[in-house]
MIMAR-807912 format. One record per residue (C-alpha): residue number from 1; x, z, y. Coordinates in steps of 0.1 Angstrom, whole numbers, padded with zeros to 4 digits. Each point is the difference from the previous one (the first is absolute). Example, Ala and Ser with C-alpha at 12.3 -4.5 7.8 and 13.67 -1.06 7.14 Angstrom:
REM MIMAR-807912
NODE,num,xx,zz,yy
NODE,1,0123,0078,-0045;
NODE,2,0014,-0007,0034;
***
This chain:
REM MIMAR-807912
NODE,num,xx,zz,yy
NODE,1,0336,-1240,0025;
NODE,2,-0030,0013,-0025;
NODE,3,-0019,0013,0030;
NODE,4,-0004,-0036,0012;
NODE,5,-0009,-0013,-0032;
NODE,6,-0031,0030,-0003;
NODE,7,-0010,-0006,0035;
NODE,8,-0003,-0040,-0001;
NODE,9,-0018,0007,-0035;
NODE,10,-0029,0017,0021;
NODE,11,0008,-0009,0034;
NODE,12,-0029,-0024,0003;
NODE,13,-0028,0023,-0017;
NODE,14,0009,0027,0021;
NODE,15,0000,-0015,0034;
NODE,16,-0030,-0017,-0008;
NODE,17,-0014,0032,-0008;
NODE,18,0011,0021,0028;
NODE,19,-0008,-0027,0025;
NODE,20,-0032,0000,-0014;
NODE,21,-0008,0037,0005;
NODE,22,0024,0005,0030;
NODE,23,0006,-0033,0019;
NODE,24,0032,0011,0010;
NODE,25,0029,-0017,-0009;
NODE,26,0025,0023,0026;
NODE,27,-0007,0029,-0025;
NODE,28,0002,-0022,-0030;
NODE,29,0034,-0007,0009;
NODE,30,0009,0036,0005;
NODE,31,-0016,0005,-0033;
NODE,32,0021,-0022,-0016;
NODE,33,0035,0012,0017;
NODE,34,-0010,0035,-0009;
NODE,35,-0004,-0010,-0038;
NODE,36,0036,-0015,0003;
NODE,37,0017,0034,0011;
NODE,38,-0019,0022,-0025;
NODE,39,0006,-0025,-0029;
NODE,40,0041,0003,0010;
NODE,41,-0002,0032,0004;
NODE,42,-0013,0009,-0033;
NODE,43,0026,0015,-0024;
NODE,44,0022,-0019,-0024;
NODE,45,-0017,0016,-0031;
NODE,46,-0032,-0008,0011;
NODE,47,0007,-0033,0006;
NODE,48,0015,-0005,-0037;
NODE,49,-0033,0019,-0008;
NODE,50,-0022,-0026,0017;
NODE,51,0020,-0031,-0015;
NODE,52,-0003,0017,-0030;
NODE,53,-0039,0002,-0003;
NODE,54,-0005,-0030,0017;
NODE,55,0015,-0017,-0037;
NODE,56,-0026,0025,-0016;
NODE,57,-0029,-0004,0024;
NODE,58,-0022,0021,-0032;
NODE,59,0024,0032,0000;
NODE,60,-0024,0023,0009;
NODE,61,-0026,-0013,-0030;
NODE,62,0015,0016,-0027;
NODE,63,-0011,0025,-0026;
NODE,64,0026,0025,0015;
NODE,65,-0018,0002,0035;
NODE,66,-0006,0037,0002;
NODE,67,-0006,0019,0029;
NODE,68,-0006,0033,0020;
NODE,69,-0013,0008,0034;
NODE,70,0016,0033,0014;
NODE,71,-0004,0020,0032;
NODE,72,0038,0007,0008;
NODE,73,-0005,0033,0013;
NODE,74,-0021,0009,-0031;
NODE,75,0024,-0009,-0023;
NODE,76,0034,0006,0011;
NODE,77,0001,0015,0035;
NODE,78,0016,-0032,0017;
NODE,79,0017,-0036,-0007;
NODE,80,0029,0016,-0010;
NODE,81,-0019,0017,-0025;
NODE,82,-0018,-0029,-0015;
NODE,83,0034,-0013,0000;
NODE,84,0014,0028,-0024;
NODE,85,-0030,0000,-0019;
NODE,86,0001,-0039,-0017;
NODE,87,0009,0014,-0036;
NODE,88,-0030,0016,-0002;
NODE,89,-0019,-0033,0011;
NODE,90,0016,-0024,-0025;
NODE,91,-0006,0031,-0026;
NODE,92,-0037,-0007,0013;
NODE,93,0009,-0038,-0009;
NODE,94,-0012,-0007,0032;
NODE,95,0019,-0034,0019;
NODE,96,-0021,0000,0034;
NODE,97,-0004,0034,0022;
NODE,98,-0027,-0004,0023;
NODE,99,0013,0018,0030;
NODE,100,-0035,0014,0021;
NODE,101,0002,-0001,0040;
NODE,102,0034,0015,0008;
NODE,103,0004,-0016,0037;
NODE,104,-0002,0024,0029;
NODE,105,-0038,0009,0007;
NODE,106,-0013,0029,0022;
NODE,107,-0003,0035,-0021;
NODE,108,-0041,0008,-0003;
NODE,109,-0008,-0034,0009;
NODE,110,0018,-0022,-0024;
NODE,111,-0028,-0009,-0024;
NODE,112,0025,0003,-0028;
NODE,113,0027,-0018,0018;
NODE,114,-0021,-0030,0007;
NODE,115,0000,0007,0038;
NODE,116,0031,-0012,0010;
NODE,117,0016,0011,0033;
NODE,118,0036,-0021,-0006;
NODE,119,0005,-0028,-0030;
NODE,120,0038,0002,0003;
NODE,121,0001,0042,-0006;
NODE,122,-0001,0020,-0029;
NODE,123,-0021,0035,0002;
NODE,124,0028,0022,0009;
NODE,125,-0004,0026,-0027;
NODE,126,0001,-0032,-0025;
NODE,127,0030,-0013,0010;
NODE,128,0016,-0027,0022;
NODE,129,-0006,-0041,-0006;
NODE,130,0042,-0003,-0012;
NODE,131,-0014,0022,-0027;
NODE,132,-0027,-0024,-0011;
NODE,133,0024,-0024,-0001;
NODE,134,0019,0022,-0022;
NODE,135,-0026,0008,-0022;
NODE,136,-0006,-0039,-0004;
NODE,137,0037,-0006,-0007;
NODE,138,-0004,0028,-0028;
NODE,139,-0034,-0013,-0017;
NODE,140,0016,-0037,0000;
NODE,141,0030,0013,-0018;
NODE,142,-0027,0019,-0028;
NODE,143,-0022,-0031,0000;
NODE,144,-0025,0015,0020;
NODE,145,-0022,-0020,0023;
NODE,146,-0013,0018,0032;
NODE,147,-0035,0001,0018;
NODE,148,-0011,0011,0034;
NODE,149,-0029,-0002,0021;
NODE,150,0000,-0020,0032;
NODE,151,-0030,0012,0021;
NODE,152,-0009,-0035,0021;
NODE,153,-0032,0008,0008;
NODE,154,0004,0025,0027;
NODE,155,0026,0025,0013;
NODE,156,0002,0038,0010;
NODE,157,-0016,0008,0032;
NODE,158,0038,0014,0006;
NODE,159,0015,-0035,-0004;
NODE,160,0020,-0009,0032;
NODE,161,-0027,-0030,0003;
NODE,162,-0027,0020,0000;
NODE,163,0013,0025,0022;
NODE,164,0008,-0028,0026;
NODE,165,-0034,-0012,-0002;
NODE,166,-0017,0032,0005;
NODE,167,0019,0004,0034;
NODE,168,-0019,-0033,0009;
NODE,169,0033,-0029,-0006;
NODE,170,-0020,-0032,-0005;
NODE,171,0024,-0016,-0020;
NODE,172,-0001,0029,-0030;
NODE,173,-0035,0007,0006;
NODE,174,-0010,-0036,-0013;
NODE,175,0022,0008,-0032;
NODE,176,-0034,0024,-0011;
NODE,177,-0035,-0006,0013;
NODE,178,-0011,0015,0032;
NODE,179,-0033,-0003,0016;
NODE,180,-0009,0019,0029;
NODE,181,-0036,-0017,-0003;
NODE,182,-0018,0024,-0027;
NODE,183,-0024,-0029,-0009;
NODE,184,0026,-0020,-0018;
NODE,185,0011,0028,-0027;
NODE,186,-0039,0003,-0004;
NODE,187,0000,-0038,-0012;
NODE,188,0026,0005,-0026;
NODE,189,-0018,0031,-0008;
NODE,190,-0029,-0021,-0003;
NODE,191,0016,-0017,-0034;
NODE,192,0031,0014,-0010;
NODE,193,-0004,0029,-0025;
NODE,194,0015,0037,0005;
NODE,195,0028,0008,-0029;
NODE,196,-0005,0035,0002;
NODE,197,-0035,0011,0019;
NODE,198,0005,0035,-0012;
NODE,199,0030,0007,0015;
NODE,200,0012,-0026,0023;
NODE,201,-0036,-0015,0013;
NODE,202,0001,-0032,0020;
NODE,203,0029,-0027,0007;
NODE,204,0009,0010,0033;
NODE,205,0015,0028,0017;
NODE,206,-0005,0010,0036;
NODE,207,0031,0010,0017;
NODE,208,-0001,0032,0021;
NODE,209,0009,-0003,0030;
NODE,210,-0010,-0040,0002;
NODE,211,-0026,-0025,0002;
NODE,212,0016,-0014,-0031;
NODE,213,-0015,0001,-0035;
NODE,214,0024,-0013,-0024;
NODE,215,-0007,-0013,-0036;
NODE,216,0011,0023,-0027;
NODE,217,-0014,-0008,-0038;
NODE,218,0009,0022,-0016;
NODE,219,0011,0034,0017;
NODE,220,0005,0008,0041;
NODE,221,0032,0004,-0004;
NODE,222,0006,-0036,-0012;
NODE,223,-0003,-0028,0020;
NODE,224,-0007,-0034,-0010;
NODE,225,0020,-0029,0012;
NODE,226,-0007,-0031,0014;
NODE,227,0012,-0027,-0019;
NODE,228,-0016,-0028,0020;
NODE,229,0034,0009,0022;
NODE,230,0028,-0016,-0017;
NODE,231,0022,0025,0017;
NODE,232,-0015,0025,-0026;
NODE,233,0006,-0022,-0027;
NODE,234,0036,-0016,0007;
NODE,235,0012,0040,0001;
NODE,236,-0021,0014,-0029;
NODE,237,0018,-0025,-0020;
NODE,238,0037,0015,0019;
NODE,239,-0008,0032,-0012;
NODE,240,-0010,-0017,-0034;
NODE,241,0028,-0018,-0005;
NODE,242,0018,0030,0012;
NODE,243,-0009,0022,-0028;
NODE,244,0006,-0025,-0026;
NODE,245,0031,-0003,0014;
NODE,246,0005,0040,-0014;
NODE,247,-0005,-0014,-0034;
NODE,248,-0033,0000,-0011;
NODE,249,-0012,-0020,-0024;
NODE,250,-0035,0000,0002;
NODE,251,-0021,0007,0032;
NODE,252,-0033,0011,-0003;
NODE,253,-0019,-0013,0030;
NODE,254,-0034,0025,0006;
NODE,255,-0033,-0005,0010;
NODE,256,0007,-0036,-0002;
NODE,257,-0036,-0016,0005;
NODE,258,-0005,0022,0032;
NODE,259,0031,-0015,0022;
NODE,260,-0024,-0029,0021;
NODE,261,-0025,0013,0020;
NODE,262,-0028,-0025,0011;
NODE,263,-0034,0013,0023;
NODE,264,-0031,-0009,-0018;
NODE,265,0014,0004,-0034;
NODE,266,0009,0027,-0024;
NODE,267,0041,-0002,0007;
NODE,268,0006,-0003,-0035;
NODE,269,0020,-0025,-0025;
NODE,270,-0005,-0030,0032;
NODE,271,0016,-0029,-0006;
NODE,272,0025,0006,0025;
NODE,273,0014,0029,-0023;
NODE,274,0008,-0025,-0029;
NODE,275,0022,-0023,0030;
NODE,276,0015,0032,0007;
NODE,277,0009,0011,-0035;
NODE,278,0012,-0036,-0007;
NODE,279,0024,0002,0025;
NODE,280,0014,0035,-0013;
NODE,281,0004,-0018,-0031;
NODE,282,0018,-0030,0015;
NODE,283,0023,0025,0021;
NODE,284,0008,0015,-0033;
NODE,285,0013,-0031,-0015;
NODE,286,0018,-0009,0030;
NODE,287,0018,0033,-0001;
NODE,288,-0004,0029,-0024;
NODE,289,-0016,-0026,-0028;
NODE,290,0012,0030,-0023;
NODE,291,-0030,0020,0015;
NODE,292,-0033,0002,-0011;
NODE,293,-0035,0005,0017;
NODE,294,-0021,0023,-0016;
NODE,295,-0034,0001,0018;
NODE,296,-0024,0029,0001;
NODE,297,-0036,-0015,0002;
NODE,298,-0026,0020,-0014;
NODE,299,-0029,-0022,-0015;
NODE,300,-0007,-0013,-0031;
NODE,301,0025,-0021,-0022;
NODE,302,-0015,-0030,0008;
NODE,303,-0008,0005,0035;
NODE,304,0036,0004,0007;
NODE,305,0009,-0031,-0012;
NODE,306,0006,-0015,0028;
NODE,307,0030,0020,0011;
NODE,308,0022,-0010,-0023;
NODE,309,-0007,-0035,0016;
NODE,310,0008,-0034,-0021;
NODE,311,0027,-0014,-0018;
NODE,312,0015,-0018,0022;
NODE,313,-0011,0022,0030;
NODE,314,0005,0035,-0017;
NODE,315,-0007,0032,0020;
NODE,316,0008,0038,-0015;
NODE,317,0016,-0003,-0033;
NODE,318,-0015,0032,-0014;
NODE,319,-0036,0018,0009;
NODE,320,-0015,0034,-0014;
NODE,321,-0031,0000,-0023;
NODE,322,-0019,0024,0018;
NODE,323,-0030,-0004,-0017;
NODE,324,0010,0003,-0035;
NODE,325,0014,0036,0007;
NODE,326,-0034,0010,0014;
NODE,327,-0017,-0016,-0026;
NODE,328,0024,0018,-0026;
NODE,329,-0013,0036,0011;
NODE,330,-0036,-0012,0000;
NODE,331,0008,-0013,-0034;
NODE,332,0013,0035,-0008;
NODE,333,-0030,0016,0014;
NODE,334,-0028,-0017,-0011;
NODE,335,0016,-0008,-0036;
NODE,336,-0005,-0040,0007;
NODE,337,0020,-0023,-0001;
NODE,338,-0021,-0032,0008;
NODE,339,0009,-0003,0040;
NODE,340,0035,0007,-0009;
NODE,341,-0002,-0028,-0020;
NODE,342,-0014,-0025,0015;
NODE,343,0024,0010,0027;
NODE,344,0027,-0008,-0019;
NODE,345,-0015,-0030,-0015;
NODE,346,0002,-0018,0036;
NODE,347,0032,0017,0008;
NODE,348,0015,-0017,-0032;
NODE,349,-0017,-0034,0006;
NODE,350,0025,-0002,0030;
NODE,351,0029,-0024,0004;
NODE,352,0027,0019,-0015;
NODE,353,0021,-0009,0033;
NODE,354,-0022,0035,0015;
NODE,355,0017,0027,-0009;
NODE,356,-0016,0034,0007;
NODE,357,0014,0038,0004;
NODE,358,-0020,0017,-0024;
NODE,359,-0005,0042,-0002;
NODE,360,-0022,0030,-0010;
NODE,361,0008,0020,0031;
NODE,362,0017,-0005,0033;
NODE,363,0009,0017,0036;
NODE,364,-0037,-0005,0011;
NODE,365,-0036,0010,-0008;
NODE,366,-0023,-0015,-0027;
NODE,367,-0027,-0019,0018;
NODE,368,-0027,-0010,-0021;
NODE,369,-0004,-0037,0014;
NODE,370,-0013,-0010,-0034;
NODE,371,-0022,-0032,-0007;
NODE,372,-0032,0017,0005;
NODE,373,-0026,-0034,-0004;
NODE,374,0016,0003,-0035;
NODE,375,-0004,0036,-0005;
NODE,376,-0037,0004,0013;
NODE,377,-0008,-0027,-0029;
NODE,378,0012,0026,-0024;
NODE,379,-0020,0027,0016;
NODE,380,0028,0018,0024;
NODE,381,-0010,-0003,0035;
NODE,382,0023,0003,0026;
NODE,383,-0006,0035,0022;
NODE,384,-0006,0020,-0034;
NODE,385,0029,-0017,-0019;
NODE,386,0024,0010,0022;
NODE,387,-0012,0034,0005;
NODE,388,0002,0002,-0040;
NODE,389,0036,-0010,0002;
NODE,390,0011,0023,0029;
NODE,391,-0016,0030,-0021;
NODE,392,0014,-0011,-0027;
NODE,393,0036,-0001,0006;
NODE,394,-0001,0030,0021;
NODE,395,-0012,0017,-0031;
NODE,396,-0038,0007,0007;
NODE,397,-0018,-0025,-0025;
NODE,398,-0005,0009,-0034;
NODE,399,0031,0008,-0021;
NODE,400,0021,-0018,0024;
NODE,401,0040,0011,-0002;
NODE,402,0008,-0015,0029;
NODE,403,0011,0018,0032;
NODE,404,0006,-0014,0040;
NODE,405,-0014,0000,0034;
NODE,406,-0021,-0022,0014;
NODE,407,0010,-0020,0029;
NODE,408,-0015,-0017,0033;
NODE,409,-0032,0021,-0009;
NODE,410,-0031,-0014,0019;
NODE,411,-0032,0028,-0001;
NODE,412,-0022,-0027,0015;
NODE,413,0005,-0029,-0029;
NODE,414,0018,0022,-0023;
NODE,415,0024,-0027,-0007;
NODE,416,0035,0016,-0005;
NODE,417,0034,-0008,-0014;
NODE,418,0020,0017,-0029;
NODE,419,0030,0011,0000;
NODE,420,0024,0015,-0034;
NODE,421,0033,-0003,-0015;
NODE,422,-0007,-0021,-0037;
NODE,423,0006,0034,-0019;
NODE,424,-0027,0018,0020;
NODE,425,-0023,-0025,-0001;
NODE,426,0005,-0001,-0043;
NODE,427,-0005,0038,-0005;
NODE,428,0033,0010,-0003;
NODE,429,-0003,0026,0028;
NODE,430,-0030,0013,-0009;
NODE,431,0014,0005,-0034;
NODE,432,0034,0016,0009;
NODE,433,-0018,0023,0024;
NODE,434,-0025,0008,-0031;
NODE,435,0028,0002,-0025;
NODE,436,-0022,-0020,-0025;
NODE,437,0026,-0019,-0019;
NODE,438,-0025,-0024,-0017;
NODE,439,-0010,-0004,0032;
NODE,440,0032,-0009,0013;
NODE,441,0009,-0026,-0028;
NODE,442,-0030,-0022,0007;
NODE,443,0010,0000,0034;
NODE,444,0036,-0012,-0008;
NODE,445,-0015,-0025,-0020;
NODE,446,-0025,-0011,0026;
NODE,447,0030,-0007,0026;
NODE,448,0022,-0015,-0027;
NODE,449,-0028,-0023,-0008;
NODE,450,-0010,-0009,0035;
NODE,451,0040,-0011,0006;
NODE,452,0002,-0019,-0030;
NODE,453,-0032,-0022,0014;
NODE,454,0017,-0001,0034;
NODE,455,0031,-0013,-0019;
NODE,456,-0019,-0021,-0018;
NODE,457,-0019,-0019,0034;
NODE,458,0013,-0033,0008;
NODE,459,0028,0007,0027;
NODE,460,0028,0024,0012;
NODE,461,-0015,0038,-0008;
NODE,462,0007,0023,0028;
NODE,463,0005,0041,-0005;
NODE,464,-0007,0026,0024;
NODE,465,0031,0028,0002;
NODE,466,-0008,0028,-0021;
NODE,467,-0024,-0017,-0024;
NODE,468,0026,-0004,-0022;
NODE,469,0000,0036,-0006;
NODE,470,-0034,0007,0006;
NODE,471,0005,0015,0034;
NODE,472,-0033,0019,0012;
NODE,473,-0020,0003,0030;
NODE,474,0017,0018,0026;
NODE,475,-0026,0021,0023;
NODE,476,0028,0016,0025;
NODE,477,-0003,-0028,0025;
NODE,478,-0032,0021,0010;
NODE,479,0029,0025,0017;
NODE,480,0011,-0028,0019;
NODE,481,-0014,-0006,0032;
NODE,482,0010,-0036,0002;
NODE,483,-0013,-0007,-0034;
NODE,484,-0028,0019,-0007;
NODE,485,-0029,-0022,0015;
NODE,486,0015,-0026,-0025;
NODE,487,-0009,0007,-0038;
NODE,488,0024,-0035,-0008;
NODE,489,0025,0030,0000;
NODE,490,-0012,0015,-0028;
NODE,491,0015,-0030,-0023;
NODE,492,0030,-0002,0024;
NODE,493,0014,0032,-0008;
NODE,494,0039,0010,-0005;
NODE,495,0016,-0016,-0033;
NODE,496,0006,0030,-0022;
NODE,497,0034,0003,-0015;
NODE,498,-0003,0029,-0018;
NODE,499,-0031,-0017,-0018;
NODE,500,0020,-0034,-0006;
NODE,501,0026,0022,-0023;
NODE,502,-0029,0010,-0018;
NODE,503,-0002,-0037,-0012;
NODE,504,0034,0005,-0022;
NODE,505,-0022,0029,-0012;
NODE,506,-0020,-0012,-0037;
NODE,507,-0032,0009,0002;
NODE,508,-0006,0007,0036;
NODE,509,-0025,-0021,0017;
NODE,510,0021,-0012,0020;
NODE,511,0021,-0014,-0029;
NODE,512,-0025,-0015,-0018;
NODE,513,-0010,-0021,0031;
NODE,514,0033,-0010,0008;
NODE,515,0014,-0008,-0033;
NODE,516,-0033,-0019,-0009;
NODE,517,0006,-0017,0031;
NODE,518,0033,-0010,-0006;
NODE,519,-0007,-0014,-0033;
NODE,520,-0030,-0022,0016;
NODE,521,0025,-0015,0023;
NODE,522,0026,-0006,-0022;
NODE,523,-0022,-0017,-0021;
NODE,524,-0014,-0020,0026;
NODE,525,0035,-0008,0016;
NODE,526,0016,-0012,-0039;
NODE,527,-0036,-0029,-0005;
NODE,528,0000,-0030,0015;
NODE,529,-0036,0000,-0001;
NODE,530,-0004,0025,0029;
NODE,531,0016,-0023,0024;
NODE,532,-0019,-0014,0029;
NODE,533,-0005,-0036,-0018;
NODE,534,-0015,0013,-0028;
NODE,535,-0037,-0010,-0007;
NODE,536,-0021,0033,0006;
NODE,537,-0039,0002,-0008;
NODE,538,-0027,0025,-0011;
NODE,539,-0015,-0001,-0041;
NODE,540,-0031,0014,-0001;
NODE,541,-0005,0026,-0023;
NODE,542,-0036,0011,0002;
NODE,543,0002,0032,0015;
NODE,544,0001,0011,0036;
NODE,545,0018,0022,-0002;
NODE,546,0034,-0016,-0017;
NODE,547,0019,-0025,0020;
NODE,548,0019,-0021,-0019;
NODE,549,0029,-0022,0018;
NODE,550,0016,-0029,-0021;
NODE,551,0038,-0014,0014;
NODE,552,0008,-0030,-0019;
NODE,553,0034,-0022,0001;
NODE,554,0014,-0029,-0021;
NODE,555,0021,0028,-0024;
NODE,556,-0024,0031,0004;
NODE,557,-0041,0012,0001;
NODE,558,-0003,0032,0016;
NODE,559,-0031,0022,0001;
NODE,560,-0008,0030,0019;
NODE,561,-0032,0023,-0008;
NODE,562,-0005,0022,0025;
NODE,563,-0034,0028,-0006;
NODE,564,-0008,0013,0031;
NODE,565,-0029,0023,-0012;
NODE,566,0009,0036,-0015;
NODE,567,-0015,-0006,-0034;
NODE,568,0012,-0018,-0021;
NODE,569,-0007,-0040,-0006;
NODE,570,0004,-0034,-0019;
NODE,571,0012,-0032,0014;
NODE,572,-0021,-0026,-0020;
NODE,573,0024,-0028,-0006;
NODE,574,0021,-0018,-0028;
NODE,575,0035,-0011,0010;
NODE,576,0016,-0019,-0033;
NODE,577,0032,0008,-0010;
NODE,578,0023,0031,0000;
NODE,579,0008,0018,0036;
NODE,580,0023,0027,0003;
NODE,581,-0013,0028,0021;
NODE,582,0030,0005,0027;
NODE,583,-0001,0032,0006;
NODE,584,0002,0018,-0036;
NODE,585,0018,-0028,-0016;
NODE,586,-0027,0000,-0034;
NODE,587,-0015,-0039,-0008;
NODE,588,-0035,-0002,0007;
NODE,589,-0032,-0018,-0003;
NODE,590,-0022,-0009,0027;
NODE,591,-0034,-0001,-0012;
NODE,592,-0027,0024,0014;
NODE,593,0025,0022,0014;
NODE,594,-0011,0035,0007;
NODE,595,0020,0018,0035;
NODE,596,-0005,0035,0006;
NODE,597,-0012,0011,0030;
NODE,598,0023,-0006,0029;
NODE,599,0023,-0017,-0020;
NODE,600,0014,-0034,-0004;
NODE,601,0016,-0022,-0022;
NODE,602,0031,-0025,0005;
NODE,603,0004,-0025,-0026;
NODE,604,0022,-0032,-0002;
NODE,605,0002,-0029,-0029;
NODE,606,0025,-0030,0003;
NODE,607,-0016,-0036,0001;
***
């Protein structure tokens, strides 16, 4: 059977590695006899799907990767809905729907789904897990791959396990860690840094009622489990396999660096979390080896290196580029483009095995983690830069367009977070609500130009529902008492139907962005010199504020100009030959090119 031929291919790695961690070969054996009966129970298509990709281990590196992360709710009421609504995604040319947390989580403490109370339930009001399956069954059949979020970092406070353990059951209360000795959450205090000391200060949580303060990361309501108990890990990777089971194609595991916990350290990116991704990956192979492992670790390019682990000992097979996207709206803001690049410039001088999830916008804040040693060399210190940047996207610097909230706000180090949908943040509200159509065109033409230079990155670009239309901030989750301590919400609001017709509409804003959207990604899906393997590095062309991107192959040169500065600009450069600029059609020259403000060119000659 194929299940014996995966399993003997990693048998060895893997039960060196969990004896290493674990030392317990009982529960390695139950390991193993669980991966058997999920790996049979998987679903004929599934199992055609995974024999199929493992011929084409590079099927996801192509230069049709497109994708879109979606609150289900938000967009279409339920599964069923999302379901119904797939013309309208491939119409979006989008092949990978980013599903955000959908599994049952308690309402007003759910962190956006990320507590969760039961990894085998649906949230009622979305729908049921034999509809997830469906909804797999249906993107498979429209070529649609399908992403979720698996939360292994901690569960609901609601989740049977914690419950148990909060009525004292030894057994479930080492699955999380309790101390009844207040001393010991003081040592980890001591080194291990606070994610949100605003609004969730501390790592542990005293439980009313108890001696018992248990450790909590992130919010109260989440606890954080114990994965020095292999009973935690052997059933997190049940309820893993369990859900790719449904159909998924791509599991986005969060938090990653934060799942080992170690006293006298900061608990984060351990070496024990690489053992433990490695054997996700291995488990994969052995019995979903259609499946990838996207991993959410929120550092710099090339400090997150390390988790996509080695060639012949790989670990996630996809990672975000967090920093570019902050460094993008810095970029935006301060009309300079040097960080970005040199960003990019070490992002590109990667193996091209790495493959990361680029985007402009997503389901979370902006945090301005930027490389400040760099910055302060160019005169922008840390504590005033990012109070420019906050007051500048929320509209109070200068003739700033840009409109959002500010998140995580801190009075004491005024250090804060930003949060906007795309649209807002490139003027387009402010102009629609000003009715200033010249206003309103150089904010289409700012978006446009910022997706074209996401499109352009090296790796698999990544939309967030609604930007395709230029979907606006949506201020009425300050009505909703579960929401409105929680400006994220404000870039999470419904999908608007009524405004997506609009995009059939000439003219209309919301036109304009989506057809010059479309036309990017059909451009972009139709060259082979957008695909993953393609060589991808920076020109310089002596001005800060024009980014200039060059994509090369053995038929095709590609350049991308990108001016990031509201006036105006030339890229200094000389490019022999002929190029055709790809988006008007018209033969062009590039020698000293000038780009109006905001704008961009595309422009493509074969070798």
């Amino acid at each position: 059977m194929i299940f014996e031929e995966r399993l003997k291919r990693h048998h060895d790695e893997l039960r060196w590695l969990y004896m290493e961690l674990y030392n317990n070969g009982d529960m390695f054996a139950e390991l193993c006899e669980n991966l058997h009966d999920f790996a049979v129970k998987r679903d004929t298509e599934l199992m055609h799907l995974d024999l199929e990709r493992e011929q084409n281990p590079d099927w996801f590196r192509g230069n049709d990767m497109l994708g879109m992360m979606l609150y289900i709710d938000n967009f279409a009421g339920n599964l069923k809905g999302v379901q119904d609504k797939l013309p309208y995604l491939s119409s979006c040319n989008v092949n990978c729907i980013h599903l955000m947390p959908f599994l049952e989580s308690p309402k007003g403490r759910s962190d956006g789904g990320y507590a969760v109370a039961d990894f085998r339930r649906v949230q009622p009001e979305l729908g049921k897990m034999e509809e997830l399956a469906a909804l797999a069954k249906a993107c498979h059949r429209e070529k649609i791959n399908l992403c979720m979020d698996f939360v292994m970092n901690h569960t609901s406070e609601d989740h049977e396990w914690a419950k148990k353990a909060r009525e004292g059951d030894g057994e479930y209360m080492s699955r999380y860690f309790f101390f009844a000795d207040p001393s010991i959450p003081q040592a980890y205090d001591r080194t291990v840094p606070q994610v949100f000391p605003t609004t969730a200060p501390g790592n542990f949580t005293r439980l009313e009622g108890t001696e018992y303060h248990v450790m909590t990361t992130f919010y109260p309501y989440q606890w954080d489990l114990n994965y020095r108990n292999p009973r935690v890990f052997n059933e997190m990777m049940y309820n893993f396999l369990y859900l790719a089971n449904q159909g998924m194609d791509i599991i986005r595991i969060d938090a990653v660096p934060y799942i080992w916990k170690e006293l006298g350290t900061k608990c984060r990116n351990l070496p024990q979390v690489h053992t433990i991704v490695r054997m996700m990956r291995m488990i994969c192979e052995i019995v979903c080896p259609g499946v990838l492992l996207l991993g959410e670790v929120v550092m710099e390019p090339e400090k997150v290196v390390p988790y996509f682990g080695t060639v012949e000992k790989p670990e996630c097979h996809m990672l975000y580029n967090v920093t570019t996207m902050a460094t993008t709206w810095h970029s935006v803001a301060t009309k300079d483009i040097r960080l970005l690049k040199k960003q990019m410039d070490i992002v590109n001088g990667l193996p091209k095995d790495y493959l990361f999830l680029n985007y402009l916008r997503c389901h979370d804040d902006i945090g301005w983690g930027l490389d400040y040693g760099t910055l302060e060399n160019w005169g922008m210190k840390e504590v005033d830069h990012k109070r420019f940047l906050n007051q500048y996207f929320t509209g109070r610097y200068g003739s700033s367009e840009s409109r959002g909230e500010l998140y995580n706000d801190d009075p004491v180090t005024q250090d804060a977070r930003f949060c906007g949908t795309t649209a807002s943040m490139c003027g387009v509200e402010s102009a629609l609500y000003e009715k200033d159509e010249e206003k309103l065109q150089k904010a289409v033409r700012m978006d446009l130009m910022l997706h074209a230079y996401m499109l352009t990155q090296s790796g698999i670009p990544m939309l967030y529902s609604g930007d395709e239309i230029g979907q606006l901030n949506d201020y009425s989750y300050k009505e909703d008492e579960d929401k409105k301590a929680d400006s994220r919400y404000i870039h999470r609001g419904k999908f608007q139907w009524y405004l997506a017709r609009n995009r059939k509409e000439k003219g209309t804003s919301q036109e304009q962005i989506f057809s010059g959207l479309s036309k990017l990604e059909e451009i972009r899906r139709s060259r082979d010199v957008f695909r993953s393997d393609a060589a991808v590095y920076t020109y310089d062309v002596k001005d800060d504020s024009i980014l200039c991107i060059l994509r090369e192959n053995e038929e095709e040169r590609f350049i991308g100009i990108f001016n990031f500065s509201d006036e105006a600009g030339t890229a200094w450069m000389e490019e022999p030959g002929v190029f055709q600029n790809l988006i008007t059609g018209e033969e062009l020259e590039l020698v000293n090119v000038i780009v109006p403000g905001h704008d961009f060119v595309w422009a493509s000659r074969k070798k």
